[in-house]
C-alpha positions as CSV (number, residue, x, y, z in Angstrom):
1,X,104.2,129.8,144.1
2,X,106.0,132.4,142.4
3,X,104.5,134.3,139.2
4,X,104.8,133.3,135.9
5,X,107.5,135.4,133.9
6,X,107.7,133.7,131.0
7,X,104.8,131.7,128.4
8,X,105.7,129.6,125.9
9,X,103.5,128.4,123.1
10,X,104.0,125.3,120.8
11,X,102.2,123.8,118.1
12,X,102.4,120.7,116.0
13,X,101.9,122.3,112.7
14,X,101.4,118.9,111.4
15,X,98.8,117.4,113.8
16,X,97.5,120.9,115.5
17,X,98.5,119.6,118.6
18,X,99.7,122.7,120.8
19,X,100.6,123.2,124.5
20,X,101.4,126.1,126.8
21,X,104.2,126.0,130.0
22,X,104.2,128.9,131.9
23,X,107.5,129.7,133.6
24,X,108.5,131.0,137.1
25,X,112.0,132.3,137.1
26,X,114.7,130.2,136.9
27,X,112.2,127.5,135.0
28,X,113.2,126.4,131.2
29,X,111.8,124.9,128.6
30,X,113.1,122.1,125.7
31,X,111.4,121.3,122.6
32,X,113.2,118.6,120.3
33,X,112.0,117.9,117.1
34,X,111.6,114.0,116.1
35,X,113.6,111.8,116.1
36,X,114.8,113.7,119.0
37,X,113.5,113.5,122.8
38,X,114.3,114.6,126.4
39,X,115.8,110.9,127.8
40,X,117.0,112.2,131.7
41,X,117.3,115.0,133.9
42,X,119.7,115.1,136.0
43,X,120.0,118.2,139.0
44,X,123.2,118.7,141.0
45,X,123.4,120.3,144.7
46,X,125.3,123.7,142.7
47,X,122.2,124.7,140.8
48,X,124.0,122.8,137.3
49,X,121.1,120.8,135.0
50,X,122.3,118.0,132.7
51,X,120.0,116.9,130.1
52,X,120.5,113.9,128.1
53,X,119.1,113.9,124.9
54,X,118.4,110.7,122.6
55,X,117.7,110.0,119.1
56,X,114.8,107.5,118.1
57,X,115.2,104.5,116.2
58,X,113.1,103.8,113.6
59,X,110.7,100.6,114.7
């Protein structure tokens, strides 16, 4: 396991919730704010990363 090169620190400001990702190189990181949210990942053979993001309907 490579070392970390990268730390990342969130935080709900609303619920005080926070988290911390650590990142080797080449790792990334993606924070969407509601309604918004990571639906797929999708990695190709040539290094290229497709994410598909969503919007959430409201119930």
């Amino acid at each position: 396991m490579a070392a970390p090169i990268i730390r990342v620190t969130a935080e709900d400001i609303d619920s005080g919730e926070g988290s911390v990702a650590e990142l080797e190189s080449g790792g990334f990181v993606v924070i969407c704010a509601e309604p918004m949210y990571v639906a797929h990942e999708q990695r190709h053979q040539n290094g290229t990363v497709v994410l598909t993001l969503k919007r959430r309907e409201p119930a």
